[in-house]
Each structure stands twice: as C-alpha cells, then as structure tokens.
C-alpha positions as CSV (number, residue, x, y, z in Angstrom):
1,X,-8.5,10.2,4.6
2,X,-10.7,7.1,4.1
3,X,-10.0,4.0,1.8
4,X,-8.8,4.7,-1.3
5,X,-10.8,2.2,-3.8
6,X,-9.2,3.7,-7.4
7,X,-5.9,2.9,-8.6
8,X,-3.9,5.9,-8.9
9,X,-4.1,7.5,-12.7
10,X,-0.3,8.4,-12.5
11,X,1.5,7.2,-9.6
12,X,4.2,9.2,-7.9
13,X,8.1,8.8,-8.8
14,X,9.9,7.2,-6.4
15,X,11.8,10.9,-5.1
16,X,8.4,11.9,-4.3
17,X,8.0,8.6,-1.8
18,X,11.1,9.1,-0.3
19,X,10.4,12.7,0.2
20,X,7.2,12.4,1.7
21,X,7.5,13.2,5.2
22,X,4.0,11.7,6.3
23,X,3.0,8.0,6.7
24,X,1.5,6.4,4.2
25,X,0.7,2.9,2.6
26,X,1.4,2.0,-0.9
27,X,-0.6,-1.0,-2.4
28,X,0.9,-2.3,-5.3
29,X,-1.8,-4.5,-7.3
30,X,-4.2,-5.0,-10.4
31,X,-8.1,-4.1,-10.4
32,X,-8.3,-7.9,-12.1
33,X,-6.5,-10.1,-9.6
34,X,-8.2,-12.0,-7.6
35,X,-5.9,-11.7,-4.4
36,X,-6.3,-8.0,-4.8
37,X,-9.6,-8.0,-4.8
38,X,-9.8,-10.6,-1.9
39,X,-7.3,-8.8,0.4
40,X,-10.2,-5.2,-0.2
41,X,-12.2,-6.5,2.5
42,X,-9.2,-6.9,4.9
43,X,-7.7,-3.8,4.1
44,X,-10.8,-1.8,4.9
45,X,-11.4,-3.3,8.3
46,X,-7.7,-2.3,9.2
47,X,-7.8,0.9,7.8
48,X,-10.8,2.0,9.1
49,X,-9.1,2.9,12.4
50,X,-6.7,5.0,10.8
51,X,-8.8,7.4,8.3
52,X,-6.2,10.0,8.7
53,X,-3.0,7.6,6.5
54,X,-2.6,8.3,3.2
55,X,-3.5,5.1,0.9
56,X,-2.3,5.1,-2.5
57,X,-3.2,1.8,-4.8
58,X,-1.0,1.7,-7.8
59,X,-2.0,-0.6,-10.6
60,X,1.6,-2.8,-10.9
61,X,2.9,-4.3,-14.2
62,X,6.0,-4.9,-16.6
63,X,7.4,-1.8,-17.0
64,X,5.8,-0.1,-13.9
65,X,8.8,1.9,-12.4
66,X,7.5,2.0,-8.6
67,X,7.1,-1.4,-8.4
68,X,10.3,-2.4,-9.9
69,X,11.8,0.6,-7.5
70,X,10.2,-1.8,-4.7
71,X,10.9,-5.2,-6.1
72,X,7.2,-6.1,-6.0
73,X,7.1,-9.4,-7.3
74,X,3.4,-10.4,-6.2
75,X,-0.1,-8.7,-5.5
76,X,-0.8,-7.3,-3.5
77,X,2.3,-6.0,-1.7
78,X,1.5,-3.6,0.7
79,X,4.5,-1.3,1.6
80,X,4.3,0.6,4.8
81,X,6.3,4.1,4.7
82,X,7.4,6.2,7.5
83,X,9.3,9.6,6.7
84,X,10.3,7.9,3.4
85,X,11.9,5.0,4.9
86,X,9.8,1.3,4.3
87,X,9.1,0.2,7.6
88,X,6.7,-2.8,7.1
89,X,5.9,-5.0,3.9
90,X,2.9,-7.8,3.5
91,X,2.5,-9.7,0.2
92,X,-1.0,-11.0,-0.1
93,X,-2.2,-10.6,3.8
94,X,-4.0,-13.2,5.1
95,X,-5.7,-10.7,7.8
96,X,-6.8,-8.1,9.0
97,X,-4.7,-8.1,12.6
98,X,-1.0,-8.4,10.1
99,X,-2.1,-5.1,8.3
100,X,-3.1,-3.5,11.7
101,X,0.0,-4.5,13.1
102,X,2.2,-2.9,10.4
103,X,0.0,-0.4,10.1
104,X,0.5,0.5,13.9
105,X,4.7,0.6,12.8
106,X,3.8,4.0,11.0
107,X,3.2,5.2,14.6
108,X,-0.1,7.1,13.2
C-alpha cells in the first residue's frame, strides 16, 4: 500500500484503531498547513520502504474526535500503531531518518 496523499473522507472511530490488529500510521494534519505540506516530501521518502503499512491522513480540527482521542495538539503528529497500542509519536518531523526509525518500531 503506497502513500496515501488524500485525507480520509470519514476517519475511523477510535474502537476501530484499537482493534486493528495490523500496523499502521495515522497522520493527523490539514491540506492548508504549511508544515503538513512540508513534512509530504519526508514522509514519502520513509515510506517508500514500507509500501505494505497502512497510511491514513486525517484532516484534524476543533471538534475532530480522533485527534482529541490522541491529544494532537500540532500538525502534523504522526502516530505510529502496533496491534492497537501507540508505539511511536513525531510532531512536525524534521526528517526523514526519525520517521524511518519509528516506522521500523511497527516491526513491518
């Protein structure tokens, strides 16, 4: 599973996160803000080694549930789940060797 580059159009409940049983990385964020949009570049380079990781992008705001669930407080938080348990957690990465890292936690 390559890159995901679209925000989700209804992003999962929290249950469902917990539940999941596979690895993946949340990325909490808005299409307008600049961070965001800087950290794309990053993200791709470290996810290209692992095409197989689920990637959802949630679009994060007052009011947003999952990102209050998460206490996201600035984008973009990347949250790094492993059999529903947060395992890793990088607010507005500075490279792409810190998201490979926590990206290698998930063990994929």
């Amino acid at each position: 599973m390559p890159m995901n580059n679209t925000f989700a159009e209804i992003e999962p409940s929290r249950a469902e996160i917990d539940a999941s049983g596979e690895p993946v990385l949340i990325e909490f964020g808005a299409p307008w803000c600049g961070h965001c949009q800087a950290a794309q570049a990053l993200l791709a380079k470290a996810l290209a080694n692992y095409p197989q990781l689920r990637h959802i992008k949630i679009e994060d705001g007052p009011g947003r549930k999952l990102g209050r669930s998460f206490r996201v407080k600035l984008w973009p938080t990347l949250i790094f789940i492993k059999q529903g348990n947060e395992v890793a957690r990088l607010v507005r990465p500075a490279n792409a060797e810190a998201i490979s890292e926590a990206l290698h936690q998930l063990g994929t």
